[in-house]
MARLUM-526554 format. One line per 10 residues: their letters; for each residue y, x, z negated of C-alpha. Coordinates in nm, 2 decimals. Layout:
N
a	Y X Z  ...
end
This chain:
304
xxxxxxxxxx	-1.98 -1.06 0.29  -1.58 -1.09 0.20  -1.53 -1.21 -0.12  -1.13 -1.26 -0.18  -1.02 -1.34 -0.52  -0.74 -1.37 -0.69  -0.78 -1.15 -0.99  -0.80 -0.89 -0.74  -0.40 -0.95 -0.70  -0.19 -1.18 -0.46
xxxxxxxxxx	0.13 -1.23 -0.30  0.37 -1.52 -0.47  0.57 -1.68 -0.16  0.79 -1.95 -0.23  0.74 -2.24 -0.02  1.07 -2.31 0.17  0.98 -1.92 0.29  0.69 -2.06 0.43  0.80 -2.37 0.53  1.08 -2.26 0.73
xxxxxxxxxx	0.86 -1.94 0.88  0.63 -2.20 0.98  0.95 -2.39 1.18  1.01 -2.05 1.37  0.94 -1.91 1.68  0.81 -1.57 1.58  0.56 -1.44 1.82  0.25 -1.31 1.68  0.36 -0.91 1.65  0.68 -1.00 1.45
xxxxxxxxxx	0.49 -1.28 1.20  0.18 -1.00 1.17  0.50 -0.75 1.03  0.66 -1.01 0.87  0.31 -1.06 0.64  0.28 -0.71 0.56  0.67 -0.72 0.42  0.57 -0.95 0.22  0.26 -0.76 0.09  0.41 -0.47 0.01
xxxxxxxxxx	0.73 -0.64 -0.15  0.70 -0.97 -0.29  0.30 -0.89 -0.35  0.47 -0.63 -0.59  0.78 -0.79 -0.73  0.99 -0.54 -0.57  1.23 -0.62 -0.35  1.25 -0.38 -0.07  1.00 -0.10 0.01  0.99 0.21 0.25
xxxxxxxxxx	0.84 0.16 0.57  0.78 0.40 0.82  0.69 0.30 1.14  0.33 0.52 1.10  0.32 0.27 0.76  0.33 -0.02 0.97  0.11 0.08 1.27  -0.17 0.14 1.02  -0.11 -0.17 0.84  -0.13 -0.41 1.17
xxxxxxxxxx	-0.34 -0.19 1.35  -0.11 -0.24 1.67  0.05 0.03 1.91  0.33 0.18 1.72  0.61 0.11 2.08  0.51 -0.24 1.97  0.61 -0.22 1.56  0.88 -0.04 1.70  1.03 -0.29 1.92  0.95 -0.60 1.69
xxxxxxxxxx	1.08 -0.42 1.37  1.40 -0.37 1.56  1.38 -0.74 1.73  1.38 -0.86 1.35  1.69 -0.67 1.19  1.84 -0.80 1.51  1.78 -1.13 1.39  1.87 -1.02 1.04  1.52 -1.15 0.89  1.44 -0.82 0.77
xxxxxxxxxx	1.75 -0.61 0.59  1.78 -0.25 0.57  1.84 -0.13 0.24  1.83 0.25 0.26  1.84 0.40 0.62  1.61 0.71 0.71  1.63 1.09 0.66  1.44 1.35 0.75  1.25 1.31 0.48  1.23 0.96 0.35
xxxxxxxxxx	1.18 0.67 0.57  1.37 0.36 0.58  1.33 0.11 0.32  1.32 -0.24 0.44  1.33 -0.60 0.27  1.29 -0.97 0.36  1.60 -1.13 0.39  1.53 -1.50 0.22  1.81 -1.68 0.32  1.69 -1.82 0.59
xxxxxxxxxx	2.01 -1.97 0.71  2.15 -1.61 0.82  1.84 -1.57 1.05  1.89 -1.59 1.42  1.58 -1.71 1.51  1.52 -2.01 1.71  1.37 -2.31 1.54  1.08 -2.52 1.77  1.19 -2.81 1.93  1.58 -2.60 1.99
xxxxxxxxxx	1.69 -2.53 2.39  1.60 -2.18 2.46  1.94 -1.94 2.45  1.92 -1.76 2.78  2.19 -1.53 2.64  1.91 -1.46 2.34  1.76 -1.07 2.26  1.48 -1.19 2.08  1.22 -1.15 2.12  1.31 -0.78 2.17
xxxxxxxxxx	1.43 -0.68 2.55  1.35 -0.41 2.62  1.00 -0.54 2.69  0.96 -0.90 2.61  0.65 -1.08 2.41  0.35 -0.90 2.30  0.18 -1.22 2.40  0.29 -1.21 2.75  0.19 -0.95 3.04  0.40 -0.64 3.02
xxxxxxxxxx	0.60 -0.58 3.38  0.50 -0.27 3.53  0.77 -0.03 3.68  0.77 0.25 3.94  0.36 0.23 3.90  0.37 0.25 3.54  0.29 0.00 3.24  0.49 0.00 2.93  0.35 -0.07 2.58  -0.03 -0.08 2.67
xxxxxxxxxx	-0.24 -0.06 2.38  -0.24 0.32 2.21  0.02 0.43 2.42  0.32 0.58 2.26  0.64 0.51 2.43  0.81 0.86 2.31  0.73 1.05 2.60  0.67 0.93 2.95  0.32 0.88 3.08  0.12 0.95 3.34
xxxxxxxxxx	0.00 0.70 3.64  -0.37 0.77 3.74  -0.54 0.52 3.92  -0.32 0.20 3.73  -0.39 0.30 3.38  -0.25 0.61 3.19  -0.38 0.93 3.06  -0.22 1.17 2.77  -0.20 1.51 2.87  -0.33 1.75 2.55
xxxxxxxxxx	0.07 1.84 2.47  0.11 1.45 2.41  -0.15 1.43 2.21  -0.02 1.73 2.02  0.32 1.59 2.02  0.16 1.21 1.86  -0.04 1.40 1.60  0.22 1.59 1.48  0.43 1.23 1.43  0.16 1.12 1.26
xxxxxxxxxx	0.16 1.37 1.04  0.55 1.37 0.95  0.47 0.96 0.87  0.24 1.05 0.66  0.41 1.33 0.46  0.71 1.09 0.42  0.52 0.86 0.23  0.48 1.11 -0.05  0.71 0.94 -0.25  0.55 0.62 -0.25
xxxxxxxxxx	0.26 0.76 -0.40  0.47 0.94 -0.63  0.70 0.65 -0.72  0.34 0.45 -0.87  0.18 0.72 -1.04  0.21 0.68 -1.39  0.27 1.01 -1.48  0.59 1.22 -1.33  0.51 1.64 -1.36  0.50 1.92 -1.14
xxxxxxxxxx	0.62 1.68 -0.84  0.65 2.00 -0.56  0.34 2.15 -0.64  0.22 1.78 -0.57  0.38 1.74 -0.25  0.25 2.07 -0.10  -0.13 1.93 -0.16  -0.01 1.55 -0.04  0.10 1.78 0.29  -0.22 1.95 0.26
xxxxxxxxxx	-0.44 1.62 0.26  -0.22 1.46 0.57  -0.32 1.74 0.77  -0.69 1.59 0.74  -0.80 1.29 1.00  -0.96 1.11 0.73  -0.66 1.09 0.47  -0.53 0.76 0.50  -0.23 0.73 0.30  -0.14 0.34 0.35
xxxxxxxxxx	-0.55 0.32 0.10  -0.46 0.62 -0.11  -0.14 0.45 -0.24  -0.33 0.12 -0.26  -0.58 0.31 -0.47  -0.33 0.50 -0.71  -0.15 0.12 -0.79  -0.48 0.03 -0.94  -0.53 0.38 -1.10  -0.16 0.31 -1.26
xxxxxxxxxx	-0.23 0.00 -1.30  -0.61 0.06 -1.50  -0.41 0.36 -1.73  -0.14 0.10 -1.84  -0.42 -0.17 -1.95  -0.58 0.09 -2.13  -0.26 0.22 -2.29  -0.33 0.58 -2.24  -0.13 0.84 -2.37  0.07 1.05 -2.04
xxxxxxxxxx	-0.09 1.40 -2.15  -0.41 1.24 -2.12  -0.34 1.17 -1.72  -0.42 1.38 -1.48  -0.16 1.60 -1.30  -0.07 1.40 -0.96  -0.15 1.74 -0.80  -0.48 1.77 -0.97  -0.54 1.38 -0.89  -0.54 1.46 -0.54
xxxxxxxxxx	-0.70 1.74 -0.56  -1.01 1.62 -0.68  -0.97 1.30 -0.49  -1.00 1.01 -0.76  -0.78 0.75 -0.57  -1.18 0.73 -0.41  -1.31 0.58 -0.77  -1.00 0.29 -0.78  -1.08 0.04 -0.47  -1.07 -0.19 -0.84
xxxxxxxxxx	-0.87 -0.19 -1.15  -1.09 -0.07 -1.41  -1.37 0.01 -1.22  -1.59 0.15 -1.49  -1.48 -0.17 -1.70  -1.35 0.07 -2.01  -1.07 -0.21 -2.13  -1.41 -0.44 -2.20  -1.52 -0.14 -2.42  -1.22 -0.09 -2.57
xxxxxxxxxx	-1.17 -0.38 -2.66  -1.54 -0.37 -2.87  -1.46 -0.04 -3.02  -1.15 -0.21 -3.21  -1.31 -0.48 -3.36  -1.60 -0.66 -3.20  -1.97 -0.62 -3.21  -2.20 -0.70 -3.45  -2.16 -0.71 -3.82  -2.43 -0.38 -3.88
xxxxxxxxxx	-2.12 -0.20 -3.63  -1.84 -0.26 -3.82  -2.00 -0.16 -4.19  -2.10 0.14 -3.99  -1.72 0.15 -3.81  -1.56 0.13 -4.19  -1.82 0.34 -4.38  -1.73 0.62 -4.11  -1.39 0.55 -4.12  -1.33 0.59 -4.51
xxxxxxxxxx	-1.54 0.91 -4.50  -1.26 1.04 -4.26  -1.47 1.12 -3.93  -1.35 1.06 -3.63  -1.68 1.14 -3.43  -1.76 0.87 -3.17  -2.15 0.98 -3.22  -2.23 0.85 -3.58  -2.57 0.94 -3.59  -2.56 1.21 -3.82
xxxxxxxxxx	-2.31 1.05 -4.02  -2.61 0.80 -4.07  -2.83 1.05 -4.15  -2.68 1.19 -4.42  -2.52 0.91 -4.62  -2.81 0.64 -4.51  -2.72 0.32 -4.37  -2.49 0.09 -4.56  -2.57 -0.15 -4.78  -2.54 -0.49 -4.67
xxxx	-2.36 -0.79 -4.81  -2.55 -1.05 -4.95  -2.63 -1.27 -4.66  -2.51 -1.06 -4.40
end
């Protein structure tokens, strides 16, 4: 059974954003992208982010001619901002524009503007039936619109090259967002021999990059709480390698911040005459046991 809370992190919207999103008439595609902006901006206090169009496919779970076309729609409209424009080998970075009075969006209630591209045109509502043309149907579910497709008995088939061709997209989306990862991991060393096992990893059908970076935010995130010093972090390269993004679906998942927090000061009183006897002998073994078994236990304070 789901079981949300907020400790596990949230997004802080103000509410005019919402209020005046809520007054809009986004169709469902461009509010669904619109949420996962916000996620992976405001939900971080950052202000713009990359986003590949791989990035958001996997984070909507809709066909990636669809993101496409509804990213686009929503520059158009200037509701979404680009900040840094693609390369070959970042992606473009993206952020939510939140003055809302620039946005050329309809509000409900408004006369529809015939003259209007948005939604998109080149294809119309996601919520609507797409036209078909010359016997073939645009922006079906899974179907990229890179290449054109094949008409077999009203529905479409990839020939193996397509499928080659997709994968291999995939694949460059994936390796791009490299430096996401790279820009959250908490410590910054050997960053090409890094990349070449990132490339490695993307090359496998069950790396999934969008959960790996998730992952590594609370691995960053768990290292700062427990203030540890950078040589004691793993190299990103060796990270990867051994796959521990797997252990951080949590921050803190072995709860070692509750037992640091004991080994500096709490427990019960036996502990700490055992912590300062140890301590003024000049050990610095965590196993005191034969500490104790050469000097004996403590004395104890009168009514202690």
């Amino acid at each position: 059974m789901a079981n949300p809370q907020l400790e596990d992190g949230f997004t802080r919207i103000a509410h005019q954003i919402l209020e005046e999103v809520a007054k809009r008439k986004f169709n469902a595609t461009q509010f669904r992208i619109i949420m996962v902006i916000w996620r992976f901006t405001y939900g971080f206090r950052r202000k713009d982010h990359d986003f590949a169009l791989k990035f958001l496919q996997q984070t909507t779970h809709l066909p990636e001619s669809t993101i496409k076309r509804e990213t686009s729609a929503l520059i158009r409209a200037k509701v979404l901002l680009v900040t840094q424009r693609e390369t070959s080998s970042t992606p473009r970075k993206l952020s939510f524009n939140k003055n809302y009075d620039q946005w050329d969006i309809q509000k409900s209630g408004e006369d529809m503007n015939e003259n209007m591209d948005f939604p998109s045109t080149s294809g119309g509502s996601d919520l609507s039936p797409q036209k078909e043309e010359g016997g073939i149907r645009f922006d079906t579910s899974g179907v990229s619109d890179l290449n054109p497709q094949d008409a077999v008995l009203g529905y479409q088939i990839r020939t193996p090259y397509k499928d080659i061709y997709l994968l291999k997209i995939i694949i460059k989306d994936n390796i791009a967002m490299f430096e996401q990862f790279y820009d959250i991991y908490p410590r910054k060393i050997a960053k090409a021999y890094a990349k070449k096992v990132w490339e490695k990893l993307c090359k496998d059908k069950s790396f999934n990059p969008v959960i790996v970076i998730q992952n590594t935010a609370n691995f960053a995130e768990t290292q700062k709480l427990l203030k540890t010093d950078k040589q004691h972090i793993p190299h990103p390269s060796t990270y990867l390698n051994q796959k521990r993004y797997e252990d951080y679906e949590v921050v803190d998942p072995e709860g070692l911040l509750q037992a640091t927090e004991i080994k500096k000061g709490g427990g019960s009183a036996l502990d700490r005459l055992l912590r300062k006897e140890m301590e003024g002998s000049g050990s610095e073994r965590r196993d005191i046991t034969d500490e104790v078994h050469r000097r004996g236990l403590p004395e104890l304070p009168d009514g202690r």
